[in-house]
C-alpha positions in Angstrom: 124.9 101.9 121.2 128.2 102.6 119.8 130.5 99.9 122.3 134.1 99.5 122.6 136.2 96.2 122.4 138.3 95.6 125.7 141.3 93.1 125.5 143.0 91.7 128.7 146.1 93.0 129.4 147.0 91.2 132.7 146.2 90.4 136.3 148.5 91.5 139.1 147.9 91.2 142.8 146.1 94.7 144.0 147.9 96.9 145.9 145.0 98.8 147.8 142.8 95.8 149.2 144.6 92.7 150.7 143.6 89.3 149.4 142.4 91.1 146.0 143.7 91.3 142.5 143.1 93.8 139.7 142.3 92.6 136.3 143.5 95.0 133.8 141.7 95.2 130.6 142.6 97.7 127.6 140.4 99.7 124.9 143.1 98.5 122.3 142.2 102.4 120.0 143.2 104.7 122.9 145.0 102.5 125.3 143.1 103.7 127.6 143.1 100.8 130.6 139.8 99.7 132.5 141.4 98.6 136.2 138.5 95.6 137.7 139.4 94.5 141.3 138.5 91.2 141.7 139.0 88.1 143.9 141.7 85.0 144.4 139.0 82.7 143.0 138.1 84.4 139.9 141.9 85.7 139.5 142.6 82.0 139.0 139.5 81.2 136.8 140.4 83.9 134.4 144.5 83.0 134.2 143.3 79.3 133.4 140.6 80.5 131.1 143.4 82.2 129.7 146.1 79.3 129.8 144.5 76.6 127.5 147.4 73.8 128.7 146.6 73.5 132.0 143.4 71.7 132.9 142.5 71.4 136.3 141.4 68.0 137.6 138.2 68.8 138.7 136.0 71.2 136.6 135.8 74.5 138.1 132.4 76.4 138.4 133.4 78.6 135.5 134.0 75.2 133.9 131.0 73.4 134.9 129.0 76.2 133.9 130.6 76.6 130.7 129.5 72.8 129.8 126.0 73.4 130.6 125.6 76.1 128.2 127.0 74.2 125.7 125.3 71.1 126.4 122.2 73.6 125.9 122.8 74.5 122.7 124.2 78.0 123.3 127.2 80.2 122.9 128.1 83.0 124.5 128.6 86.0 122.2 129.4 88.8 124.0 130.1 90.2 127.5 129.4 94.1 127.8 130.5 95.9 130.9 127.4 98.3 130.8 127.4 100.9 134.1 129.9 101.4 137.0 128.4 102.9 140.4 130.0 103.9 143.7 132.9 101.6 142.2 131.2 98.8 140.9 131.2 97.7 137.4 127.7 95.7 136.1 128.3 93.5 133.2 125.5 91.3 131.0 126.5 88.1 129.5 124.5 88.1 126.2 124.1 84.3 125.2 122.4 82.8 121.9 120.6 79.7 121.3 122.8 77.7 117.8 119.3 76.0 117.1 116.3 79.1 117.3 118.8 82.1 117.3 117.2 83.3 120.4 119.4 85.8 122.5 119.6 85.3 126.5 121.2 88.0 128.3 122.2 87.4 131.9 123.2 90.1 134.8 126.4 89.0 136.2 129.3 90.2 138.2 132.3 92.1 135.5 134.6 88.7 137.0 132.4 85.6 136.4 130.9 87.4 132.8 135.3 87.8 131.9 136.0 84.3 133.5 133.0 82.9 131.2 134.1 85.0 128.0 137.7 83.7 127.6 136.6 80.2 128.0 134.0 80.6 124.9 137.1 83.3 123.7 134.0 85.8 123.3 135.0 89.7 123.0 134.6 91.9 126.0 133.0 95.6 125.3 131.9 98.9 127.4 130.4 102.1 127.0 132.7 105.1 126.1 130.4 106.7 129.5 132.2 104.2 131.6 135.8 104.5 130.3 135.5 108.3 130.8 134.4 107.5 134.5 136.7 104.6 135.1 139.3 104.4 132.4 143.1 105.6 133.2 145.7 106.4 130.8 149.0 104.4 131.8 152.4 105.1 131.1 153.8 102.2 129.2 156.5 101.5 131.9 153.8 101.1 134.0 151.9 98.8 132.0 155.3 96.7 131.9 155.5 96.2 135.1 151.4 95.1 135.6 152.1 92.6 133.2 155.6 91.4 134.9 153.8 91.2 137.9 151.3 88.8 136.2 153.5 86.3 134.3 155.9 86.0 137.6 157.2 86.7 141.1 160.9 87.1 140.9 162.0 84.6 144.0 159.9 81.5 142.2 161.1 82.2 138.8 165.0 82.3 140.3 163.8 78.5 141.5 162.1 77.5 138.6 165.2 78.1 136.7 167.4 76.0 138.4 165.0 73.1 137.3 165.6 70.6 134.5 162.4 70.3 131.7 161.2 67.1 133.3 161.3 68.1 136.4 159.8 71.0 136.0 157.0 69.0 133.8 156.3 67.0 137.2 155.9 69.8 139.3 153.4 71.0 136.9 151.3 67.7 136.9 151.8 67.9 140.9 150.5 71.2 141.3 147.3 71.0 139.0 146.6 67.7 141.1 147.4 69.8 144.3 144.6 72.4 142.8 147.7 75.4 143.6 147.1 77.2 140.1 149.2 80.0 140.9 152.1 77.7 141.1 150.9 76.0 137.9 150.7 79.5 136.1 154.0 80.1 137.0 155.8 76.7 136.1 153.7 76.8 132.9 155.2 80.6 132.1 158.9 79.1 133.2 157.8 76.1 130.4 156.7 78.8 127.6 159.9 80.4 128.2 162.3 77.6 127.7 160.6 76.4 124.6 160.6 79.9 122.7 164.0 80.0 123.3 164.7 76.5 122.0 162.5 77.5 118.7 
């Protein structure tokens, strides 16, 4: 089957179901954008699969999983996001042993099998069937502001940078020992920011 490569383009918090976020992934070719409403938990799990700096003080499922399959002797190759019904995508995580080459492919929800794929940085596809029946074409403005609304909220990043780079560095260590990874996310972005300017 002919499959097409997704890339992420961002998470922002969803505006049709409370408590939710959509992940926004991108068929780079057409631009066409795949929206995936997912949860708090697995918003966070992806951003710090994503964010390589920040390592959480206690592994994370997505991170205690991760270790068993490499303590197995696998990798994960691929994550295809296969069907979407009534709404919901289905996604296979398609593993491979290092040692026999023999190929495991798990069912799994579309936010665990992404959450799992950027750890092992393994490339996300679909079927050109469920971007016709899912995919929407964005306007670039509005792809702008999905990704503002990932990186930042205004109000903290206002506070953030009123903050020297220690103090900020000790907010960061406090807030992954606190577990509050949206407030690490941010402090992290507020970090990135300070040093591209300084380079």
């Amino acid at each position: 089957m002919d499959y097409k490569q997704l890339i992420i383009r961002g998470i922002s918090y969803s505006q049709t179901q409370s408590g939710a976020y959509a992940l926004l992934l991108e068929h780079e070719e057409t631009h066409i954008k795949l929206p995936v409403v997912i949860g708090n938990f697995e918003a966070q799990s992806i951003s710090l699969g994503l964010e390589k700096d920040i390592h959480p003080p206690r592994p994370l499922t997505h991170d205690l999983f991760t270790k068993f399959i490499v303590s197995a002797n696998y990798e994960l190759v691929s994550v295809i996001i296969y069907q979407i019904v009534d709404g919901v995508f289905f996604s296979n995580i398609n593993f491979k042993n290092k040692a026999t080459e023999e190929e495991l492919i798990l069912d799994a929800r579309t936010s665990d099998a992404v959450a799992m794929a950027v750890r092992f940085d393994a490339p996300i596809f679909t079927t050109q069937q469920v971007l016709n029946e899912a995919g929407i074409l964005l306007e670039l403005e509005d792809v702008s502001k999905e990704e503002q609304a990932f990186s930042e909220t205004v109000d903290t990043e206002d506070n953030l940078r009123s903050v020297s780079m220690e103090e900020l560095q000790k907010l960061l260590d406090e807030a992954v020992k606190e577990e509050d990874y949206d407030t690490a996310l941010e402090i992290q972005e507020e970090i990135k920011r300070r040093k591209k300017k300084i380079d």
